[in-house]
C-alpha positions in Angstrom: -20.7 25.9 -11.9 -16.9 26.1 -11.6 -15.1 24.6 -8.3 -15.1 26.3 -5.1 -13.7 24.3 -2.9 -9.8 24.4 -2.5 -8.2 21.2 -1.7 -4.4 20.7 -1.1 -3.3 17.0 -1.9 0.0 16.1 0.4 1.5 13.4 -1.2 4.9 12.8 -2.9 4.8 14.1 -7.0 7.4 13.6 -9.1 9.2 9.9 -7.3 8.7 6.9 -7.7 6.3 6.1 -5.6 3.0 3.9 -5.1 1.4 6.5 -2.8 2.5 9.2 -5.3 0.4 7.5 -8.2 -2.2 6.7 -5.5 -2.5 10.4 -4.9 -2.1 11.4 -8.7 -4.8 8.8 -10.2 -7.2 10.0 -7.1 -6.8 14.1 -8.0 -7.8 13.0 -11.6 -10.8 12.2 -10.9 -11.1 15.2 -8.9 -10.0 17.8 -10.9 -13.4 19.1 -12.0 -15.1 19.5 -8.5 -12.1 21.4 -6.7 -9.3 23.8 -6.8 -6.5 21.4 -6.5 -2.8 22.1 -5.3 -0.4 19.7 -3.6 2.6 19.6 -1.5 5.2 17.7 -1.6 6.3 15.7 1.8 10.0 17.3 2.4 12.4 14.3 2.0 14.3 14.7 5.0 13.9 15.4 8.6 14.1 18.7 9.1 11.6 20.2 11.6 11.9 23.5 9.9 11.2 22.1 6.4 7.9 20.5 7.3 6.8 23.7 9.0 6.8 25.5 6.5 5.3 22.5 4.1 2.1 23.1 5.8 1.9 26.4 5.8 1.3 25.6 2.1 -1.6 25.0 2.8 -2.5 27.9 4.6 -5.4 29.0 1.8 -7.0 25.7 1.3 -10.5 24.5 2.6 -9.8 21.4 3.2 -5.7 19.4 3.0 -6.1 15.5 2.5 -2.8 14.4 3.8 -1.9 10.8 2.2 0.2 9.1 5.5 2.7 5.7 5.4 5.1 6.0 8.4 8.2 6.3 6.1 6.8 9.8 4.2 6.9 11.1 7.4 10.6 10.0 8.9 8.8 7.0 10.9 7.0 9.2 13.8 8.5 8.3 17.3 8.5 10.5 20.6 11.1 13.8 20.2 11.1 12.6 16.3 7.8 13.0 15.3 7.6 15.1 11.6 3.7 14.1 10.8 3.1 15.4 14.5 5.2 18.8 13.7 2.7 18.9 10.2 -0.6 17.9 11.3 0.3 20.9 14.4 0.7 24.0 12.6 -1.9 22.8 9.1 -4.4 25.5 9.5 -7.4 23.7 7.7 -8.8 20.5 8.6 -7.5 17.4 6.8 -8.5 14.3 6.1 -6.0 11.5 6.7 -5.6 8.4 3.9 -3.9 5.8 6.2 -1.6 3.5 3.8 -0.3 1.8 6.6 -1.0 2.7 10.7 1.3 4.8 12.3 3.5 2.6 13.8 3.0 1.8 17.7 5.0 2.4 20.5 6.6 -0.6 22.5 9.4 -1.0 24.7 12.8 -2.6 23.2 12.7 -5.5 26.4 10.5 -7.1 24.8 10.9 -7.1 21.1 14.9 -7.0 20.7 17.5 -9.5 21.7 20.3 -8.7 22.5 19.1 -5.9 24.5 21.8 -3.0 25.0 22.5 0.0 27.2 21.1 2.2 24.7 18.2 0.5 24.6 17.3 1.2 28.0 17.9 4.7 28.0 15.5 4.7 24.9 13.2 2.7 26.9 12.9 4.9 30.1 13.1 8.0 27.3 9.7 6.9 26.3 7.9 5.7 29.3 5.8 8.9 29.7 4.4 8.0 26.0 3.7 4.2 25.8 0.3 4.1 27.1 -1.4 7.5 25.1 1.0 7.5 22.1 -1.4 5.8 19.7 -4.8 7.7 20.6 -2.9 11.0 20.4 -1.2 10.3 16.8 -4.7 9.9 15.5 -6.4 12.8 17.1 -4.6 14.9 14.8 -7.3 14.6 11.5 -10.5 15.6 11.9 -11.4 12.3 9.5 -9.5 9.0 8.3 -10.2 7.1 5.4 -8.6 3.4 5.8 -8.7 0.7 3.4 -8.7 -2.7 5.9 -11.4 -3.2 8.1 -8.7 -4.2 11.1 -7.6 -0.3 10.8 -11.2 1.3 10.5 -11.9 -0.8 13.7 -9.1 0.1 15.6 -8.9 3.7 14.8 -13.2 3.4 15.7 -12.1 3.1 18.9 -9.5 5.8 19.4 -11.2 8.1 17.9 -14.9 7.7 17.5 -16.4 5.2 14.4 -17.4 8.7 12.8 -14.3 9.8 12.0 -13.2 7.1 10.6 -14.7 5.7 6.5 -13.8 2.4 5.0 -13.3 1.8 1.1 -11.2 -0.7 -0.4 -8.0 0.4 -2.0 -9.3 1.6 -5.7 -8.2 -0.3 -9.1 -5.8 1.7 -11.2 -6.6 2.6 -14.9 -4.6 0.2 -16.5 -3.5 0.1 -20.5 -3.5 -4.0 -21.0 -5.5 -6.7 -20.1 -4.8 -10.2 -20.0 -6.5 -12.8 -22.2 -6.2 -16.4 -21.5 -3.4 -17.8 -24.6 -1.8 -20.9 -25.5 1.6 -19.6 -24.3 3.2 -17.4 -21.9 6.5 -15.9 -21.4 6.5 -17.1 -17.9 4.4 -18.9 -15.3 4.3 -16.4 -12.2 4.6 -12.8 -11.5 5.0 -10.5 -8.9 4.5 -7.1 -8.9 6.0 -4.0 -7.0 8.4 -2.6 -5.0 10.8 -6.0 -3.3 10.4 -5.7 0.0 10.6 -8.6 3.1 7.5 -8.4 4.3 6.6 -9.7 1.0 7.5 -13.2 1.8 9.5 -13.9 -1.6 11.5 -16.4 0.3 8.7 -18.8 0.6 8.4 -19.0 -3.5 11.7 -20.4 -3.7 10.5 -24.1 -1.8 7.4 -23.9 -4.4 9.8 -23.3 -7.1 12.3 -26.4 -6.0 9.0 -28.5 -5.4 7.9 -27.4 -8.9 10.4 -27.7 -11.5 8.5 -26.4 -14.4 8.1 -23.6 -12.9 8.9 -19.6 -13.8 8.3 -16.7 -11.7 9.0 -13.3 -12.3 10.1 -10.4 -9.7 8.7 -7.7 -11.5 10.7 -4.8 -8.9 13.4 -3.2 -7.8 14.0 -2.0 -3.6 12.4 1.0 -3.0 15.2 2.0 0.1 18.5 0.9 2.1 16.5 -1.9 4.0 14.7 -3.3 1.0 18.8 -3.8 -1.2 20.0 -5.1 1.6 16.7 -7.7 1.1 17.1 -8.1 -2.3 20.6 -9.1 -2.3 19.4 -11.9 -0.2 16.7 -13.4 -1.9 19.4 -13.0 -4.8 21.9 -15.0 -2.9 19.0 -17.7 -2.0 18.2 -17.8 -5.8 21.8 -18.7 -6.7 22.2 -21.2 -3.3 18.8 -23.1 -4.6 20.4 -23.2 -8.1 16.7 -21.5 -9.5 18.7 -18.7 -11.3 17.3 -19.8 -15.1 13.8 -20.1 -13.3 13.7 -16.7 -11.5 13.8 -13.6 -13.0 14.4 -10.2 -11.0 14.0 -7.2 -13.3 14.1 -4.4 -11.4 12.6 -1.1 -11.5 9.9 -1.2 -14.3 8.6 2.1 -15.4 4.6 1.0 -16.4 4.4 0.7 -19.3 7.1 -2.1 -19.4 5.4 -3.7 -16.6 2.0 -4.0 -18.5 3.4 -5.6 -20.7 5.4 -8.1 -19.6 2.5 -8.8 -16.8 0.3 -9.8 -19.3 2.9 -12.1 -21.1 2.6 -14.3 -17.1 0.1 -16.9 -16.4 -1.1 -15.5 -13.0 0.2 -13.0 -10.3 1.0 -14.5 -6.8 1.6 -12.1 -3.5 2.7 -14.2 -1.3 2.9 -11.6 1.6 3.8 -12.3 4.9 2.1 -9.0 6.0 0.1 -6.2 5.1 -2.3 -3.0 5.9 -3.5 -3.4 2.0 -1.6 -3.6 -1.3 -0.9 -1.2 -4.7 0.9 -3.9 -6.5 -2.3 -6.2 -6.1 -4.7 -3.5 -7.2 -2.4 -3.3 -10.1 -2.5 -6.9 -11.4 -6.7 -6.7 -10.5 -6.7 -3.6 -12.9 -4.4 -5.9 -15.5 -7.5 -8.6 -15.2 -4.6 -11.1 -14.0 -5.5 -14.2 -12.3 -4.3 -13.8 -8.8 -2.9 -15.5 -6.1 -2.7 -14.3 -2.2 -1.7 -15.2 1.0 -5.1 -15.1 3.5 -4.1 -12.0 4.9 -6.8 -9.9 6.2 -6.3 -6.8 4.0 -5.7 -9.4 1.0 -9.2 -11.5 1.9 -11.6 -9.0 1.9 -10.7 -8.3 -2.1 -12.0 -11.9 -2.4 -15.2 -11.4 0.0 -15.8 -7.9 -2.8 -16.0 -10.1 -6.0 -12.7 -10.3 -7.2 -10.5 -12.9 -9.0 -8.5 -13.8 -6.0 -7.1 -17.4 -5.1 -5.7 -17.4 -1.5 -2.7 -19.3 -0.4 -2.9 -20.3 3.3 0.0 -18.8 5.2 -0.9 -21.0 8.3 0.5 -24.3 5.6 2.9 -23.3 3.0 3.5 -26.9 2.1 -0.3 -27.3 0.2 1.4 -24.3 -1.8 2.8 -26.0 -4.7 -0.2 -28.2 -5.4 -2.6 -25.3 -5.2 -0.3 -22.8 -7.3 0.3 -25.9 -10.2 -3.6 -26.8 -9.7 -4.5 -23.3 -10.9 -1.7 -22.8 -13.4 -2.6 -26.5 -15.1 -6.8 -25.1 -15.4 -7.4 -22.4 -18.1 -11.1 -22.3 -17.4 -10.5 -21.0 -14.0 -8.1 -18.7 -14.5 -10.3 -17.2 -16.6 -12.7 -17.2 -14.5 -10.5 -15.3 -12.4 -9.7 -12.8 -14.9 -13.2 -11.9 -15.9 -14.1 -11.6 -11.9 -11.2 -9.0 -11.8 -11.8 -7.4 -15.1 -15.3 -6.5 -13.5 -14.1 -5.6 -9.8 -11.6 -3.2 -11.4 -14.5 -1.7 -13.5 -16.8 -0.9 -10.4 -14.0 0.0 -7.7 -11.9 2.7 -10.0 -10.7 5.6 -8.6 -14.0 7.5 -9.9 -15.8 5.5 -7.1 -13.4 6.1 -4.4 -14.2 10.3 -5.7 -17.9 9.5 -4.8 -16.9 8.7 -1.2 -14.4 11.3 -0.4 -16.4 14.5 -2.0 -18.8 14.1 0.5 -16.2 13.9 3.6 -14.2 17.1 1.6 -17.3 19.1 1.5 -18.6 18.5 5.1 -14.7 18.9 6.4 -14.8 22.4 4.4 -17.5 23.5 5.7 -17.4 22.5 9.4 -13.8 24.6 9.0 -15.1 28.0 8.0 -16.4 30.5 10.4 -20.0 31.1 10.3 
């Protein structure tokens, strides 16, 4: 029986983009139960543009609108493109939260120094401190989150059955690591440079570890995250680790495989996250990983897979930890197998199984009967 259902993706196409190949490896496995069509979040502010985005989507059944706070110009009060969306989409949508929308707090008690402009933003926004969250995530009929600190938190807002959990799929991926008598280098990380990614902290494992190689397998992905990069650059050079660190910048896949493959382990060693791509990624590459005990990084552990956690609470047991694994073949490919079989039985096929369901039901609570 051919598709009935039409579904419109929102999600970027044609950038480089996580979220973009997020969207575009989901849609595949899609393809044979739905009429698919997407739109393309407008890349600049423009009230006007975004109004008529979703009107695109005026002849679907059901829009599943893929949301992380920069897609949609960071939503704030008067500012507020995913508001301006969400408002005139005449189906109902699903929402894939990559990370939350971002909440609303007064500048007097986050920013120092604190300037005249500050305050009139502050008194600007008074009337929308207290509701602004619940009323950001009214605007789905359903949420799909992939951290249980999210799925909780939006339960509340909005009601636990509006809200489903999965962890973040495992790409397809074209090479797998093997465990080998020699690598091109020791660590690697993977993704998009950003400074929430807590690169810094490698450098003191690095000078503590003198052996040691480590790859930044990335380029920025904005203004915010060059303006980071040149830093960690400068800290590279002022350590003297420029023959021990590597920064390649933008990889397109395929060159990334590879030379992932060629690296003992991957290390994240994130300060913060709602969830992670570039971990997925090294998962789907059967790497040996290693992660900071981050919430959204943990519960990858808790599922099965191949995932060595770094404490962020003491960076100093670091080094011994990182060496420790790096020194014992037999557990890293432990490791490897463990992720090998995690990416196997959380692919984006069995993220498909959970979201049909919530398409279908959304569908056909939308028509008229």
């Amino acid at each position: 029986m051919s598709p009935s259902i039409q579904l419109t993706i929102v999600a970027p196409q044609g950038r480089v983009c996580g979220i973009g190949d997020y969207a575009g490896f989901l849609a595949n496995a899609l393809e044979n139960e739905f009429v698919l069509s997407w739109i393309d979040p407008p890349p600049g502010p423009s009230a006007g543009d975004w109004l008529r985005a979703a009107a695109q989507a005026d002849c679907a059944d059901v829009v599943h609108v893929h949301f992380e706070p920069s897609l949609f110009s960071i939503p704030r009060p008067y500012i507020n493109r995913f508001a301006t969306f969400m408002k005139r989409l005449r189906p109902p949508a699903m929402v894939t939260l990559h990370d939350a929308i971002p909440q609303l707090r007064p500048r007097f008690v986050e920013k120092r120094p604190y300037a005249f402009t500050d305050l009139v933003r502050d008194l600007a926004y008074v009337p929308f401190y207290l509701p602004w969250e619940k009323i950001q995530y009214q605007r789905a009929q359903h949420w799909l989150v992939h951290s249980p600190s999210l799925r909780d938190r939006l339960g509340q807002l909005v009601g636990h059955e509006r809200v489903s959990l999965a962890l973040h799929p495992i790409p397809p991926a074209e090479r797998v690591w093997s465990p080998a008598k020699a690598y091109s280098f020791d660590l690697i990380s993977l993704g998009f440079v950003k400074a929430h990614k807590g690169y810094l902290k490698m450098l003191d494992v690095l000078s503590r570890l003198p052996h040691l190689t480590w790859v930044v397998a990335g380029g920025p992905q904005d203004h915010y995250d060059r303006i980071f990069a040149d830093r960690l650059m400068s800290a590279v050079k002022r350590c003297g680790l420029q023959d021990r660190v590597i920064m390649t910048g933008y990889l397109n896949r395929r060159d990334l495989e590879q030379l992932a493959v060629k690296c003992k382990a991957a290390v994240f060693p994130f300060e913060w996250a709602a969830g992670s791509g570039s971990l997925t990624w090294a998962i789907a590459l059967g790497l040996p990983v290693l992660a900071t005990d981050l919430p959204a990084l943990v519960q990858y552990r808790e599922a099965g897979a191949g995932v060595e956690l770094l404490p962020l609470n003491h960076c100093g047991s670091w080094p011994g930890l990182i060496d420790s694994l790096l020194q014992d073949m037999a557990s890293m490919t432990v490791l490897s197998n463990a992720n090998r079989q995690f990416a196997h039985n959380h692919s984006y096929g069995a993220l498909a199984d959970i979201v049909i369901p919530l398409y279908r039901r959304l569908a056909q609570a939308g028509r008229p009967s």
